[in-house]
N, C-alpha and C positions, 0 to 999 in steps of 0.2 A: 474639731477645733473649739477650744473654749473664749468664749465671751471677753474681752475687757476687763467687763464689771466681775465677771464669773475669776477673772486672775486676780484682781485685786481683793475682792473678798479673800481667797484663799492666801494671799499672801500677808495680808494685813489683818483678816478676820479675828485670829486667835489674839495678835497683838495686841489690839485697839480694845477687845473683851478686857483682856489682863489688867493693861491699862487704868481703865476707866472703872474697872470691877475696883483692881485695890485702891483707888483713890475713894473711893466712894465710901469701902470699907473705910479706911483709917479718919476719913472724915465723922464717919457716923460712930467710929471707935472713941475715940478720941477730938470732941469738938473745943470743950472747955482750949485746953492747949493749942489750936490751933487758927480759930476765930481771932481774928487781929495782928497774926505773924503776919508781917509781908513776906519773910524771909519763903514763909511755906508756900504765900501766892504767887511769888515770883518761880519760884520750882517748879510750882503746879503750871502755869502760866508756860515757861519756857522748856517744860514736858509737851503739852501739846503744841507748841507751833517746831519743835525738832518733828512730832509727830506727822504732823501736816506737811512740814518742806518733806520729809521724805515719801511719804505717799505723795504729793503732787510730782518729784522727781522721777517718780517709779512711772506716774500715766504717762508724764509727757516722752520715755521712755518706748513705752508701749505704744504712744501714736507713733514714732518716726518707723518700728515695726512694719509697720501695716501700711 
């Protein structure tokens, strides 16, 4: 039987890499254009909190589980 922590790495693992990989890319690609957009902080911004409600909805998921 695997771990909690061990389901939610494997479920989210690959995701949250992708994620945060290509932001970081396009950040470091592309800063002139993007430094002062809100339009971009607000994306970036309500990319990770869609990110976080669903990983928190996944654990509390996984407590009633168990």
């Amino acid at each position: 039987m695997e771990t909690r922590n061990e389901l939610i790495r494997k479920k989210f693992g690959l995701s949250f890499l992708i994620f945060y990989l290509a932001t970081f890319l396009i950040w470091f690609i592309f800063p002139d254009q993007l430094v002062g957009n809100i339009y971009v902080l607000m994306t970036y911004l309500i990319g990770n909190l869609i990110f976080l409600y669903v990983l928190y909805k996944y654990k509390r998921s996984l407590n009633k589980v168990e």
